[in-house]
C-alpha positions as CSV (number, residue, x, y, z in Angstrom):
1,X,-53.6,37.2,38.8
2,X,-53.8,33.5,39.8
3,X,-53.0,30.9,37.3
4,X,-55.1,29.4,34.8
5,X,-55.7,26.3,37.2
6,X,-56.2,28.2,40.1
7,X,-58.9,29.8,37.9
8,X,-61.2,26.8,36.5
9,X,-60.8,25.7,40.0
10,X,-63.0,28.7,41.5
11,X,-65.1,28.2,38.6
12,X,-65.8,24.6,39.2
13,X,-65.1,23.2,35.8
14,X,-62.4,20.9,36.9
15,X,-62.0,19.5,40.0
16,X,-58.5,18.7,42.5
17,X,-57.5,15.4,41.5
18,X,-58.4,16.2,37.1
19,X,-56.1,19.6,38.0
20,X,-53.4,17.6,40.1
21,X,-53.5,14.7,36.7
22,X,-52.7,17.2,34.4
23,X,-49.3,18.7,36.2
24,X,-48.4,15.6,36.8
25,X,-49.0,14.9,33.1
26,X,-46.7,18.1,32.0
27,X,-44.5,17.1,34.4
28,X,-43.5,13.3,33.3
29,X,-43.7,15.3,29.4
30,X,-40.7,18.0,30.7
31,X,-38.8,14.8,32.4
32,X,-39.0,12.5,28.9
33,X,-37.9,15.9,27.0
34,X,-35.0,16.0,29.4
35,X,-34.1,12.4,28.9
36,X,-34.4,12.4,25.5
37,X,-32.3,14.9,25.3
38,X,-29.8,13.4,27.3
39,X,-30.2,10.2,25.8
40,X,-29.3,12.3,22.0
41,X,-25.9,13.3,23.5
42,X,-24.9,10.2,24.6
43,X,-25.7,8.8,21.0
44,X,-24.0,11.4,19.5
45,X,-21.1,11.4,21.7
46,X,-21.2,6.9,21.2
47,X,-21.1,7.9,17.8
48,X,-18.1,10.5,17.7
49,X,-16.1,7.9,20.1
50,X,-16.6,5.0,17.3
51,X,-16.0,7.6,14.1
52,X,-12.5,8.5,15.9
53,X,-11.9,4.7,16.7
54,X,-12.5,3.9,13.3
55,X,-10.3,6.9,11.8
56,X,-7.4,5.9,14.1
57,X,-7.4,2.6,12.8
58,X,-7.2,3.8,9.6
59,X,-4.3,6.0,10.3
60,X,-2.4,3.5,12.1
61,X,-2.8,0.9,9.1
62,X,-1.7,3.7,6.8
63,X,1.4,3.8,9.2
64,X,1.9,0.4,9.4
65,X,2.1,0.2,5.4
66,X,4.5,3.2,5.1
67,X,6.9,1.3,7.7
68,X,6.5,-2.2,5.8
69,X,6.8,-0.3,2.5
70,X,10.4,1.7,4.6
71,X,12.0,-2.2,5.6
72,X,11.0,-3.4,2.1
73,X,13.1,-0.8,0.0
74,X,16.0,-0.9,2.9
75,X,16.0,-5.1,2.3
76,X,16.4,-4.4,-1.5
77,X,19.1,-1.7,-1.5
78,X,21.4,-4.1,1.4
79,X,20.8,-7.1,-0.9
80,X,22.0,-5.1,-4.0
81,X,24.7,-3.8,-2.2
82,X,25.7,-7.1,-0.5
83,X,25.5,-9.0,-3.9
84,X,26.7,-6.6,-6.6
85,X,29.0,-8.0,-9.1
86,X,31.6,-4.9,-10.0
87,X,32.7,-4.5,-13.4
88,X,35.4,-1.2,-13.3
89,X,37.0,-1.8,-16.4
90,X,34.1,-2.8,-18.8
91,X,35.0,-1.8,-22.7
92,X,31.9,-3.3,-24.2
93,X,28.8,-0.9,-23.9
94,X,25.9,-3.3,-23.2
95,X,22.5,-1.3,-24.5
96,X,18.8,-2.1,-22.8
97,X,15.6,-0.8,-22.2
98,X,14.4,1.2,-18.7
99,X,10.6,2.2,-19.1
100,X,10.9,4.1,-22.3
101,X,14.6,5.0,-22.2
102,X,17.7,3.3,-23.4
103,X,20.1,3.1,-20.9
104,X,23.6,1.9,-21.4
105,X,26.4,0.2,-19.3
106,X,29.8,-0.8,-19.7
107,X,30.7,-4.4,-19.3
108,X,33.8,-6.6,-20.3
109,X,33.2,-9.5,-22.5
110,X,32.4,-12.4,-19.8
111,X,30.4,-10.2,-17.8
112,X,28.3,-9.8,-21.0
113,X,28.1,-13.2,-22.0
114,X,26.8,-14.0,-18.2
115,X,23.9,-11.1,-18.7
116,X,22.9,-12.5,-21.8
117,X,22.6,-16.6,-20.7
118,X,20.2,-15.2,-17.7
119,X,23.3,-15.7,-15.2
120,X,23.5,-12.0,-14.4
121,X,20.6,-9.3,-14.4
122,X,20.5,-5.1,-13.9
123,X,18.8,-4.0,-11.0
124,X,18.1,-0.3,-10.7
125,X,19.5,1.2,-6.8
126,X,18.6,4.9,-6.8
127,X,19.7,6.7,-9.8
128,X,22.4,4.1,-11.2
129,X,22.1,0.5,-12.5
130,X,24.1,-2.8,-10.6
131,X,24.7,-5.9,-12.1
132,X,23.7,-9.0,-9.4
133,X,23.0,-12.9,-9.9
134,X,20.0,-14.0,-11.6
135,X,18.8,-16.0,-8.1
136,X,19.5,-12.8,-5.7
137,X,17.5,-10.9,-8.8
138,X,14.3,-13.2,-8.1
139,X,14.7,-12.0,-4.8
140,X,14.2,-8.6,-5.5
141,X,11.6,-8.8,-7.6
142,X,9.6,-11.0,-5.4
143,X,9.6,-7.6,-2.8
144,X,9.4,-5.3,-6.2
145,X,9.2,-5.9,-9.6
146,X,10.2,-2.3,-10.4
147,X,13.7,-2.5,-9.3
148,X,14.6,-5.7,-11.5
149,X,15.9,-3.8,-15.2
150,X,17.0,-6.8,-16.9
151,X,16.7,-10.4,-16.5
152,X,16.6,-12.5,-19.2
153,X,15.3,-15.7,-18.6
154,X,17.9,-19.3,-18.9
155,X,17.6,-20.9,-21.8
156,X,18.1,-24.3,-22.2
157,X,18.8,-25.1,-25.8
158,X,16.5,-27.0,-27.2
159,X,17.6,-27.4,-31.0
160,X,14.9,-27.9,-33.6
161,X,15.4,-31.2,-35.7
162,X,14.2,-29.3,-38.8
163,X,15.8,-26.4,-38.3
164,X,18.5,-26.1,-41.7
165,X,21.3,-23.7,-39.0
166,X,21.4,-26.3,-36.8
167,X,25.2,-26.9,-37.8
168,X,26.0,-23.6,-37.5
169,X,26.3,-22.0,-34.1
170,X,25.9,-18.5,-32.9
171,X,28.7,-17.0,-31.0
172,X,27.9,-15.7,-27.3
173,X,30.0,-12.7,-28.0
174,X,28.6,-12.3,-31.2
175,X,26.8,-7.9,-31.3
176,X,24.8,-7.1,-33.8
C-alpha cells in the first residue's frame, strides 16, 4: 500500500510541488506544536520559580518577626531585672487589677506611697509581678504595653478654688 500522497499523485489530482506544500505545511504545524509545548514548560516552570521566591520571602519575614519579637521580650525581662526595686519585708498588702483578676502584693508604707504618686509602677515578668520606676516603666511599655500592670499617672495638684475640702488634706497613707 503506498501512501495517500503517493496515491493522488498516480492519479494526477495534485501535482509535486501542491504534494511537497502540504508536508511542508504539516511539518512547520508538528514544529509550532513542539515549541509551544516547550514554550508552556518554561512558563510553568518561570512560574513555580517566582511562586517559591515569593513563599520564601514570606517565610523569612515571618522569621525575621519571630527573632525581633525574641530580642524584644529578652530587652523587657533584663530591664526589669536590672531596675527592680525589692521590697522583702512589705506588711501592707497593696490590691490591683491584672485583666480581670485581683492580684495582690505586699509593700511597706513608702514603697506604697511611691506606687500611688506615679513614682513606682507593677510590671508583670513571667508569672510574678516587680515593682520598677515610673520612667524605666515607659520604657517597657513603649516595646509592650501588656507587661506594664500598674502605672498610675503623676499628678500635679492642682487645687480647685471652689472646692469647700480644700483645707483639709488627704493623707498618702491613708487605705480605704
Amino acid at each position: 500500500m503506498s501512501s495517500l500522497k503517493d496515491q493522488l499523485l498516480k492519479a494526477g489530482l495534485v501535482d509535486k510541488k501542491k504534494a511537497q506544500q502540504v508536508s511542508k505545511q504539516k511539518h512547520r504545524q508538528k514544529q509550532q506544536g513542539k515549541q509551544t509545548d516547550a514554550d508552556e514548560a518554561k512558563l510553568l516552570a518561570q512560574q513555580a520559580r517566582e511562586e517559591k521566591a515569593a513563599k520564601d520571602r514570606e517565610l523569612n519575614r515571618q522569621r525575621q518577626l519571630e527573632a525581633e519579637q525574641k530580642a524584644i521580650t529578652a530587652q523587657i525581662k533584663q530591664l526589669i531585672e536590672t531596675n527592680e526595686v525589692r521590697c522583702e519585708d512589705g506588711e501592707q498588702a497593696y490590691n490591683f487589677t491584672d485583666g480581670s483578676k485581683i492580684k495582690r502584693i505586699y509593700l511597706d508604707d513608702l514603697l506604697t506611697g511611691q506606687l500611688s504618686r506615679g513614682q513606682l509602677a507593677i510590671v508583670r515578668l513571667d508569672e510574678s509581678y516587680k515593682l520598677v520606676p515610673a520612667k524605666v516603666a515607659e520604657r517597657i511599655a513603649q516595646r509592650d504595653v501588656s507587661i506594664v500592670v500598674v502605672l498610675h499617672d503623676k499628678k500635679d495638684e492642682v487645687e480647685d478654688e471652689d472646692d469647700p475640702y480644700a483645707d483639709y488634706k488627704i493623707p498618702d497613707d491613708l487605705m480605704w
